[in-house]
C-alpha positions as CSV (number, residue, x, y, z in Angstrom):
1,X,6.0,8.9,-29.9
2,X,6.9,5.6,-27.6
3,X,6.9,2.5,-30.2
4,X,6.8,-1.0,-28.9
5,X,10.0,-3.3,-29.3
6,X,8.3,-6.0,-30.4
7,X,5.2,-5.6,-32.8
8,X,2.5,-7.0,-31.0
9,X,-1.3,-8.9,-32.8
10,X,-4.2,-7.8,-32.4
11,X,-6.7,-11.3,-32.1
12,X,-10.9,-11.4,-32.1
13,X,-12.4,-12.2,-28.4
14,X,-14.5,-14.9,-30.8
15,X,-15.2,-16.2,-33.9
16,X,-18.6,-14.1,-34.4
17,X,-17.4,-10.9,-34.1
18,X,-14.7,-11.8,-36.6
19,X,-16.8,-12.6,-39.2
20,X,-19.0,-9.6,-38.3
21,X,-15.6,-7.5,-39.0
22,X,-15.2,-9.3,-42.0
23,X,-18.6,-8.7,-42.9
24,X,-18.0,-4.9,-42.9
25,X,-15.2,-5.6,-45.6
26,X,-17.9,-7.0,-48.2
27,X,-20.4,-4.5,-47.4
28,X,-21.0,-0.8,-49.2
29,X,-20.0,2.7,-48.7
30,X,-20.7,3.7,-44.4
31,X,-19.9,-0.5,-44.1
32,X,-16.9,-0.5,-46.2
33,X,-15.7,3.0,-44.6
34,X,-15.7,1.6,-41.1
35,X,-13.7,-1.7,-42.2
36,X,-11.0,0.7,-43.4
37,X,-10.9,3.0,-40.0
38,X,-10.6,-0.3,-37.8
39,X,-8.4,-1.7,-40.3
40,X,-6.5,1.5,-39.8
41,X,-6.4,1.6,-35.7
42,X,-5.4,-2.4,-35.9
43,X,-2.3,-1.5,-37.3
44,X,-1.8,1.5,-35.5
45,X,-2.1,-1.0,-32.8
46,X,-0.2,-3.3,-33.8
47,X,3.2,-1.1,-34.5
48,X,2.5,1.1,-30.7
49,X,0.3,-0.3,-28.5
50,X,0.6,2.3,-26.3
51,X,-1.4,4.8,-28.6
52,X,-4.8,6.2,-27.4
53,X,-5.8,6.6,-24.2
54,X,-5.2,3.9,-21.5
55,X,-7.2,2.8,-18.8
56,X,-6.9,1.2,-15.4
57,X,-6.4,-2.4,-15.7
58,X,-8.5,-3.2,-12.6
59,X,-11.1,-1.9,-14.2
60,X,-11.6,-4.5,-16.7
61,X,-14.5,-6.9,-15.6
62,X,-12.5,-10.2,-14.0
63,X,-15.7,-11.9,-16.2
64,X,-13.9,-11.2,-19.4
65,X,-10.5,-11.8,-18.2
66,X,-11.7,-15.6,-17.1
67,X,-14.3,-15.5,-20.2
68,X,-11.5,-14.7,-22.7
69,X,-8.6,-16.6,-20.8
70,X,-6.8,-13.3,-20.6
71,X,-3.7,-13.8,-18.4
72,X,-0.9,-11.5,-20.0
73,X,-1.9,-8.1,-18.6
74,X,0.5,-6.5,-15.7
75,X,-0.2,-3.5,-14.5
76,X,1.8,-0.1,-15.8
């Protein structure tokens, strides 16, 4: 398994779908379920972000890279 040096975090692209993720953590049984799995792949995250599958980076939309004021990504 490749690990990152550093341990990286993992931010909300805005404010609503934070509190829509925090939300999930007050709600019941499916809700609550699905607030532990992301929970669970944020720190998975966090510790390797090189886990899962990765993608082009020229294929992310430059709308959400100016949106989201996205500047940090080089390519691999």
């Amino acid at each position: 398994m490749r690990t990152s040096e550093k341990r990286i975090e993992v931010h909300f692209a805005d404010k609503g779908l934070k509190e829509a993720f925090d939300s999930l953590a007050k709600g019941r049984g499916e809700e609550q379920e699905v607030y532990d799995m992301i929970v669970r792949a944020l720190d998975k995250l966090e510790t390797d972000p090189f886990i899962g599958e990765r993608f082009r980076i020229k294929l992310i939309p430059r709308e959400y890279l100016r949106k989201y004021g996205i500047d940090n990504l080089k390519s691999l």
